[in-house]
C-alpha positions as CSV (number, residue, x, y, z in Angstrom):
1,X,93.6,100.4,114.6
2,X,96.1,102.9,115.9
3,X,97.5,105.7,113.6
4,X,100.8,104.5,114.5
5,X,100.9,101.1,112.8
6,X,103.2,100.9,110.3
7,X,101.4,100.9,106.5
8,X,101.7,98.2,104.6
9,X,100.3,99.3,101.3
10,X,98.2,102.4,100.5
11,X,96.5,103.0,97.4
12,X,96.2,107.0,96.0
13,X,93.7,108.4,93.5
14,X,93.4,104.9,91.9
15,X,91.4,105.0,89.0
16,X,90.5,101.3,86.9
17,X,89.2,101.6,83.5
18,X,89.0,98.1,81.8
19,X,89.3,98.1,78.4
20,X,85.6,97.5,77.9
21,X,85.3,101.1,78.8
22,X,83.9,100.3,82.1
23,X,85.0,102.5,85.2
24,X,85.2,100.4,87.8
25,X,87.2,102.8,90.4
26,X,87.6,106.1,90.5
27,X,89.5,108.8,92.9
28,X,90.4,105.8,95.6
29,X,92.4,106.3,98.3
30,X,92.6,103.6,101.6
31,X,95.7,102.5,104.0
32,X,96.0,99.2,105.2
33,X,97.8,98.9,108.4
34,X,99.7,96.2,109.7
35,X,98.0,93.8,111.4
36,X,94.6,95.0,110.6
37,X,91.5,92.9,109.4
38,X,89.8,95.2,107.2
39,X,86.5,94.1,105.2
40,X,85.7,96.1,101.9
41,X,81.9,96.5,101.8
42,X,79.5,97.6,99.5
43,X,77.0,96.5,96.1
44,X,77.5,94.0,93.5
45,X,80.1,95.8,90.9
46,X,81.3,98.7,93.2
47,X,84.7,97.3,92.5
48,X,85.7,95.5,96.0
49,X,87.1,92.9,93.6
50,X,89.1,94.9,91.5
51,X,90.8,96.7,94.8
52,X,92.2,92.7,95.8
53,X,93.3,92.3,92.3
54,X,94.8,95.6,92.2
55,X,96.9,94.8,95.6
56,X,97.8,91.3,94.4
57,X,99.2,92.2,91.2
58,X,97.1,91.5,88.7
59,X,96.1,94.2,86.8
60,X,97.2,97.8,85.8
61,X,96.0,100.8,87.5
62,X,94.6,103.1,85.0
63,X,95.5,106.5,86.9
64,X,96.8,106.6,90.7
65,X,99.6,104.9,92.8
66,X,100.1,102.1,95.0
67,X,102.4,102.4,98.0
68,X,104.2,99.0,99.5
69,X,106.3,98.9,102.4
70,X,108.5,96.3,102.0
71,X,105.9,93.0,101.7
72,X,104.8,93.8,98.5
73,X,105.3,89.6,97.0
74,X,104.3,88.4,100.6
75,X,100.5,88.2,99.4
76,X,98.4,85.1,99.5
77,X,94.9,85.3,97.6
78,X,91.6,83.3,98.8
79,X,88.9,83.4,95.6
80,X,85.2,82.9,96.2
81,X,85.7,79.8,94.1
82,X,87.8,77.3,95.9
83,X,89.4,77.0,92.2
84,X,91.0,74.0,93.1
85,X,92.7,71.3,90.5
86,X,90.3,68.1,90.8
87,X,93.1,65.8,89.4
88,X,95.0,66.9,92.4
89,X,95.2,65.7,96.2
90,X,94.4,68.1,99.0
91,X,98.3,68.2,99.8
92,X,98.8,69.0,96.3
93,X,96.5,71.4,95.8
94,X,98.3,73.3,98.6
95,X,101.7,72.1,97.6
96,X,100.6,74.4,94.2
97,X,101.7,77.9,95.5
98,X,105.8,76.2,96.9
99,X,106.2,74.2,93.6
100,X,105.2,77.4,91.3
101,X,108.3,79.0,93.4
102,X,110.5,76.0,92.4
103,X,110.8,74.2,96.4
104,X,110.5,70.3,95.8
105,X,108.0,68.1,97.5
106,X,109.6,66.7,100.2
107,X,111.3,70.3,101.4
108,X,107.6,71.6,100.8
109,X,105.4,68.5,103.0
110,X,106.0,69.9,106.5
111,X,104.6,73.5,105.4
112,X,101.9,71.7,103.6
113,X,101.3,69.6,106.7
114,X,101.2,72.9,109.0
115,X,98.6,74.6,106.4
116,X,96.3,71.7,106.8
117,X,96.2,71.4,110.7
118,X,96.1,75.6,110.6
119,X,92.2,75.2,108.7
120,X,91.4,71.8,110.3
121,X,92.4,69.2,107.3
122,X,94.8,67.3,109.4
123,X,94.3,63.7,108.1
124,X,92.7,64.7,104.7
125,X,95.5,65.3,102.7
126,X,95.6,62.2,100.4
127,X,91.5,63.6,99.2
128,X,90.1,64.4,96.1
129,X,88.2,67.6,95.9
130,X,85.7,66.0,94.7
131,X,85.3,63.8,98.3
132,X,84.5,67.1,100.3
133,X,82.1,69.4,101.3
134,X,81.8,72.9,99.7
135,X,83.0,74.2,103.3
136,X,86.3,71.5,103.1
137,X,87.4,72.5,99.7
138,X,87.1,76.3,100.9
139,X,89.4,75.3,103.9
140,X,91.9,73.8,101.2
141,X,92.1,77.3,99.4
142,X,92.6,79.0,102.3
143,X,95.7,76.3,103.1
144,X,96.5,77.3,100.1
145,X,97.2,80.7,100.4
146,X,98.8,80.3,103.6
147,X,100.9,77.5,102.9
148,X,104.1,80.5,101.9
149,X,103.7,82.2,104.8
150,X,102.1,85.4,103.8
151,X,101.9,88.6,105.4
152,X,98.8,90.1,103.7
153,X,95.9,88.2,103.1
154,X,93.9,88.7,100.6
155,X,90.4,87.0,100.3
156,X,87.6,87.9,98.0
157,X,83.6,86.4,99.4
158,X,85.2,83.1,100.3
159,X,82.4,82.2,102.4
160,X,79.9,83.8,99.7
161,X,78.5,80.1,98.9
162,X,78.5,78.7,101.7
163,X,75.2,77.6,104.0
164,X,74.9,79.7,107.1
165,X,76.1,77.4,109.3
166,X,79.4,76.7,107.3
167,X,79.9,80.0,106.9
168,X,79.7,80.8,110.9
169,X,81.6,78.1,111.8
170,X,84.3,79.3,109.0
171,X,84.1,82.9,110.5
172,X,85.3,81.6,113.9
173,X,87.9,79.7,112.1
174,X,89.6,82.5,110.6
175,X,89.2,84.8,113.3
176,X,90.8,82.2,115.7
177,X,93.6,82.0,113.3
178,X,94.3,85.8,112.3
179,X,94.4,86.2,116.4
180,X,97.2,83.7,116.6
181,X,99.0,84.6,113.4
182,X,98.4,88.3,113.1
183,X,98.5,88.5,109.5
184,X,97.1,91.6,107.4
185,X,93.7,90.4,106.3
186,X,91.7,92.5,103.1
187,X,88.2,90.7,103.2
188,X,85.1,91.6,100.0
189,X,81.9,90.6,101.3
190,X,78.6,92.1,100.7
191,X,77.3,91.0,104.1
192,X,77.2,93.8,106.2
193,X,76.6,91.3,109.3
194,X,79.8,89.4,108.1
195,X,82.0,92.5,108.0
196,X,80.6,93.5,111.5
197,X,81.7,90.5,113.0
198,X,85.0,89.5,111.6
199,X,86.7,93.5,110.9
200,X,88.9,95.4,112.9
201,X,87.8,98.2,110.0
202,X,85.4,98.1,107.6
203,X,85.3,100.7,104.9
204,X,82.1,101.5,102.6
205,X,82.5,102.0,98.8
206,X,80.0,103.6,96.6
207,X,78.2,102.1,93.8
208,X,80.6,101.7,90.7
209,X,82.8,103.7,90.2
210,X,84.0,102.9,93.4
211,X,85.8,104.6,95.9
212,X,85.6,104.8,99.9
213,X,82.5,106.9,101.1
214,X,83.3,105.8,104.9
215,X,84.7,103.8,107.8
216,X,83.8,102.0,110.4
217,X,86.1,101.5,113.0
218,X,85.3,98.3,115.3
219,X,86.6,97.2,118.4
220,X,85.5,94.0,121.0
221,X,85.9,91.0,121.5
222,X,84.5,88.7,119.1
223,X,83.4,85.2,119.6
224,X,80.0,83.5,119.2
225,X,78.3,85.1,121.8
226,X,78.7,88.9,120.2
227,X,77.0,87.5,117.4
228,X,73.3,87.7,119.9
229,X,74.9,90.7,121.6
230,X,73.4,94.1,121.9
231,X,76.9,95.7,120.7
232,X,76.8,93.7,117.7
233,X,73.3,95.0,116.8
234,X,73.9,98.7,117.4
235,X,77.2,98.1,115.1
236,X,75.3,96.1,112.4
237,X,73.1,99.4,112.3
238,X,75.5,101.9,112.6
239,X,76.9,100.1,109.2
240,X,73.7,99.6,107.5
241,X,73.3,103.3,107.7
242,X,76.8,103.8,106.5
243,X,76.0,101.8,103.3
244,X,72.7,103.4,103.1
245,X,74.6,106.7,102.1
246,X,76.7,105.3,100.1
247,X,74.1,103.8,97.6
248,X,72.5,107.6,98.2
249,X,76.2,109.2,97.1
């Protein structure tokens, strides 16, 4: 990503302490550009999770600042759990998000409708959540989040559950649909071979307390065929090594 693209939020010398006494972050400093789909990588407790909920709102920093430009409530949030209310429909659930900001039903069904056909849920909106497949109900949180047009999205091991092949077929999905929608996507995963595939950027944070060791800028096309391509090896290494020093830092 070009130096030139505007900032959307940057975050400087962030430090999280919980209350617990546990430092999650410490010293972090990372950009995220407009238009960028940047994956956060690194071990279990490194605080890639705390960064999202940071971003989103919900929690204080202990030491550092957060700088917005002017998107800061345009944010929507994808949680590894689908989190979804099982007395609810699927337009419902995604109707959740326009009804919390106070826009009635009817004003609300052609955004839900959009949401839906944007994942591939066109004709399931009078379902239950508990009549679909772990990869469905995903695809209804990511309506979800999109169904008030964010400009950053903000999604935290969606696909962490998932069997391989739902997960694939999901990482073409959302990949087809930040191309056509350009939205500013912050991705956790701990799969270096996920971040490879889906980033524009991936940066590398250290075992907790976190903070960025190193990135990994990424260009190429990428469809199914990079996935068996010799590129997409020597970048799935160059990575590997990447987080290799990090656990070493």
């Amino acid at each position: 990503m070009r130096a030139e693209t505007p900032a959307l939020v940057a975050l400087r010398g962030v430090d999280k302490v919980y209350s617990n006494g546990v430092v999650a972050l410490t010293g972090l400093d990372l950009t995220i550009r407009e238009g960028e789909f940047v994956s956060l990588l690194g071990p279990s407790g490194c605080g890639k999770s705390t960064v999202l909920r940071l971003i989103a709102g919900l929690g204080d920093l202990t030491r550092g600042t957060i700088e917005w430009s002017s998107v800061r409530h345009e944010i929507g949030f994808v949680f590894q759990d689908p989190t979804l209310m099982p007395w609810a429909t699927v337009s419902g659930n995604i109707y959740l998000p326009l009804r919390v900001r106070g826009m009635s039903r009817a004003a609300a069904q052609p955004k839900i409708q959009r949401a839906m056909e944007q994942v591939g849920l066109a004709g399931f909106g009078d379902a239950y959540p508990r009549e679909l497949s772990g990869g469905m109900r995903m695809r209804v949180s990511i309506a979800r989040a999109l169904v008030a047009g964010p400009k950053i999205l903000l999604m935290d091991e969606p696909f962490a559950a998932l069997d391989e092949i739902t997960r694939f077929k999901l990482n073409d999905d959302l990949l087809e649909l930040w191309a056509s929608q350009r939205w500013t996507v912050v991705f956790v995963t701990h799969s270096v071979f996920e971040s490879v595939y889906l980033s524009t950027r991936i940066l590398v944070m250290t075992p907790r307390p976190g903070r960025v060791s190193s990135e990994v800028v990424l260009d190429g096309k990428r469809d199914p065929s990079f996935r068996t391509s010799a590129a997409y090896a020597e970048q799935c290494r160059t990575v590997s090594a990447r987080l290799a020093e990090a656990m070493r830092a």
